[in-house]
N, C-alpha and C positions, 0 to 999 in steps of 0.2 A: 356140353358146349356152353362159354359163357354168352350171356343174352350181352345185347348190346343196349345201351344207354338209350331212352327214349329221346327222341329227337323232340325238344319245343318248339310249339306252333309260332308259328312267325305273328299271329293275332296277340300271343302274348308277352313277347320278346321286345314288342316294338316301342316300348316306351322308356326303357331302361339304356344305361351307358355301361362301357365295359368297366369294370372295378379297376384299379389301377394301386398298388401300393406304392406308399412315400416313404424313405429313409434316411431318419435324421442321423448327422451326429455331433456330436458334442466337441467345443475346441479345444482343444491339447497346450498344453505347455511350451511346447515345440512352436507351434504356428501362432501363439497370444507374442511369443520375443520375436518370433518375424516378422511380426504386420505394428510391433510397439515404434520402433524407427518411423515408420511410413508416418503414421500420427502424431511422431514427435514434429517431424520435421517439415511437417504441414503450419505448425504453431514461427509466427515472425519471434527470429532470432535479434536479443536485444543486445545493446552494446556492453552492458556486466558480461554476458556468458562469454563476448570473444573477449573480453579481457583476462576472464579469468583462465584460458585457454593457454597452456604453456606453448614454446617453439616448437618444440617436438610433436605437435599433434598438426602443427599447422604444414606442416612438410608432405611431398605427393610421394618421393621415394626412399627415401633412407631415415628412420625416426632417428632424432638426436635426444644424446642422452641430457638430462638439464644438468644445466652450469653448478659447479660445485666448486666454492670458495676455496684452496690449500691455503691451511692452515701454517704460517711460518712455524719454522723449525725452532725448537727450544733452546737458547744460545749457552752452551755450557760452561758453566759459573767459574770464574777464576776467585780462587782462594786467596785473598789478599793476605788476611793474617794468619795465615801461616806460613808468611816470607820473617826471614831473621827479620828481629829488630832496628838492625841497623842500616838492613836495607830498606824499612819502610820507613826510616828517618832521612835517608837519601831521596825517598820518593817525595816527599813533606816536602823538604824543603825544594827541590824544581818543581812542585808546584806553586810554591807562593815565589816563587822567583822573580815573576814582572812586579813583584810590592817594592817600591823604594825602600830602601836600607833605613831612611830616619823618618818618624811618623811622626806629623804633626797638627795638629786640628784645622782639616781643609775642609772647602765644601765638593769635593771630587772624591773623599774619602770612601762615601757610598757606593760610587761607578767601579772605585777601583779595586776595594779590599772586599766590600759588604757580598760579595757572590761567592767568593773565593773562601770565606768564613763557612759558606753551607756545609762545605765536608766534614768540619764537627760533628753534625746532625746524624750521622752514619748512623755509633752505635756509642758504646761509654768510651771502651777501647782506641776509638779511631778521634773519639771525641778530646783522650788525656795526652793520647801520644800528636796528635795536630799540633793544640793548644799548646804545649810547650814545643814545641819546633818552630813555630810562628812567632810568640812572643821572645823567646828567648834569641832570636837570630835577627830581631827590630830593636833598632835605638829608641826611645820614646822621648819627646822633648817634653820637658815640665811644663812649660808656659807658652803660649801660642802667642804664633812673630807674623801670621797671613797680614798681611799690609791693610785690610778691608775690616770688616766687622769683627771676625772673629780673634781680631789682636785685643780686643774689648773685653772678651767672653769673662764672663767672672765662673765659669765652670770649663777647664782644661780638658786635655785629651784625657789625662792621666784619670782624673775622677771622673771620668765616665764608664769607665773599664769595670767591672767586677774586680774584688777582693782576688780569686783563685786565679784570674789572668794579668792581676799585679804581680804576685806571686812569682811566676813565670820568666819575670824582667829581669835582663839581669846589665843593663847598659840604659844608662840616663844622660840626659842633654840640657843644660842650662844656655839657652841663649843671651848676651846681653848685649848692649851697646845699640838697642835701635833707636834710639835716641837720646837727647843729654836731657830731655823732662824726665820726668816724676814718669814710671810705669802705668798703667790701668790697674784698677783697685785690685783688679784680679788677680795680681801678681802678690799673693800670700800662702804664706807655711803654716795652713790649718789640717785640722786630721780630715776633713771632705776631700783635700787634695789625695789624700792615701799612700803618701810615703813610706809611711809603718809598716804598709804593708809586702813593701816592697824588700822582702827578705835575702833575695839575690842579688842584689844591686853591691858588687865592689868596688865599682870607677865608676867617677861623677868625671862627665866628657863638662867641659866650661868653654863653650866660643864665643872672640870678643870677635864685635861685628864693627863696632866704632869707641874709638875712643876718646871723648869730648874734654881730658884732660890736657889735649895736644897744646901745644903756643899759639898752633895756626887757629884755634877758638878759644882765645884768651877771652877777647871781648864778648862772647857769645852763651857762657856758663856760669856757672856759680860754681866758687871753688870751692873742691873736694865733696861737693852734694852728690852726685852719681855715684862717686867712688865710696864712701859711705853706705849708699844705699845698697849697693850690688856686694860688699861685703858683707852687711847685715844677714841679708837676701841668703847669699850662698852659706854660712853659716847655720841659721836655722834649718834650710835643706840637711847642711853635715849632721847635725844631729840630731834630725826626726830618722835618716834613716838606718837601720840597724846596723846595718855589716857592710858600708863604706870603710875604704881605707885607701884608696890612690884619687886623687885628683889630675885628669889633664887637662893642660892647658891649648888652645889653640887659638889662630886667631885669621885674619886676611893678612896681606902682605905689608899695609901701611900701619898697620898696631908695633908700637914700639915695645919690647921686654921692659925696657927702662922707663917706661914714662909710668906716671903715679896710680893709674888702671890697672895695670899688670903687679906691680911692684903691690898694693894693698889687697890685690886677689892672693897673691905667692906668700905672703905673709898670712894672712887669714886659714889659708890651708896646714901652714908648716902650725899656729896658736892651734889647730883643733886637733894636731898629732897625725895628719895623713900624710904619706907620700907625692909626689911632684914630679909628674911628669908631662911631656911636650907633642903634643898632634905633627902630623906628619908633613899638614901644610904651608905650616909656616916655618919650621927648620928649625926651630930654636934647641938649644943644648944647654946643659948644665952650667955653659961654661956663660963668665957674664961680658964677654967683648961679644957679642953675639950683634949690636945691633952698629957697629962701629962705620959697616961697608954700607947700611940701610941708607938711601938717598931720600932725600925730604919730598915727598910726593904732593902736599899742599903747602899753599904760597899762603904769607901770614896775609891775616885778616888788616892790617895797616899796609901792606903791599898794595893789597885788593883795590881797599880806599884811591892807593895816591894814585894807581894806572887809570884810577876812572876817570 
């Protein structure tokens, strides 16, 4: 039989506590990312964090996805040249369509033609076939008639152009008669003007704007000076340029065929061997009663005198 455990005296027992174990344990990974929030969010929240804060987080029930740009869509390339030739000469020309028909050294030239010029810039292609569609379907006037500064210009429309968009021309413009003085010095047949170079050119257009030969400015002229000079004039135009060979004529409606402006132009044309023909404005024909029905449109200058 087992003995039983001595029982200790209570004289020795009495000064001692009962022993008691402690059990630690160590924190876990689990409860360090549970109690990390409570600590973060103990720390004051500064005005960077909520900015940096997209919508989507600031929402209580449904998160929104963030906003994403759509990208337009790639617009698919029309192949210009690879249209027949002749229909991108049809396009060419309704674009330059708002360019007035006769070019002459304005200061509106810039507003009007200079944007419309950009489509050369394309590519070489779009650059040869423009360029001659444009120049070759413009009249060019030789000498500049703006009523202002640039009737002055001792540098024309003409020599401003490049050699390869002279080339191009194939219709030229000789204005005369704006007045019965002596032109501006500018009004010369040098190789800077670039005639020569104007290869295309078969008709020389001649419009007489006045003509200071008339009776009604007997007293007001020196005779046969203008008529003189505008022959000279158109003369050396006939033979700087290459491959002339028709001259017409036109003029306003009070230019006589028969007075001695027209008559030493028509002579001047027929001595340099070219052809002779008539603009559409003023009606004239080969035939010479042409001016018989014309009604005398200014009153002579000794008229003037005695009504005054």
């Amino acid at each position: 039989m087992a003995r039983r455990p001595a029982k200790s005296s209570p004289a020795q027992g009495a000064g001692k506590r009962p022993v008691r174990t402690l059990r630690i344990t160590m924190p876990t990974t689990s409860t360090t990312a549970q109690k990390a929030p409570e600590s973060e969010s103990k720390k004051p929240v500064a005005e960077d964090d909520v900015n940096k804060l997209s919508i989507a987080d600031l929402t209580l029930d449904i998160p929104l996805r963030p906003f994403v740009r759509r990208r337009p869509a790639k617009p698919n390339p029309f192949h210009f040249l690879s249209l027949p030739s002749e229909l991108r000469i049809k396009i060419y020309t309704y674009f330059f369509n708002d360019i007035p028909p006769i070019l002459d050294l304005d200061p509106d030239n810039y507003k009007r033609i200079h944007k419309k010029l950009g489509l050369m810039r394309v590519c070489k292609q779009v650059h040869d076939e423009a360029t001659y569609a444009f120049y070759s379907s413009r009249m060019f006037r030789i000498f500049p008639t703006h009523p202002i500064r640039l009737f002055k210009s001792k540098k024309p429309l003409l020599s401003k152009l490049k050699p390869h968009q002279r080339q191009c021309i194939t219709s030229l413009e000789l204005r005369l008669g704006i007045s019965w003085n002596a032109p501006p010095k500018g009004w010369v047949v040098n190789p800077a003007l670039g005639l020569a170079d104007c290869a295309n050119v078969q008709k020389l257009n001649v419009y007489i704007d006045f003509d200071p030969s008339d009776n009604a400015w007997k007293d007001f002229r020196a005779d046969g000076f203008y008529e003189n000079f505008c022959s000279n004039l158109m003369t050396d135009i006939i033979e700087t340029l290459p491959s002339v060979s028709v001259v017409e004529f036109d003029a306003w409606s009070c230019i006589k065929k028969s007075g001695d402006m027209m008559q030493t132009l028509i002579a001047t044309a027929q001595d340099c061997g070219l052809a002779v023909e008539y603009g559409p404005e003023r009606g004239w024909t080969d035939g010479v009663d042409d001016d018989e029905d014309d009604k005398k449109l200014y009153p002579s200058a000794h008229g003037i005198m005695a009504a005054a």
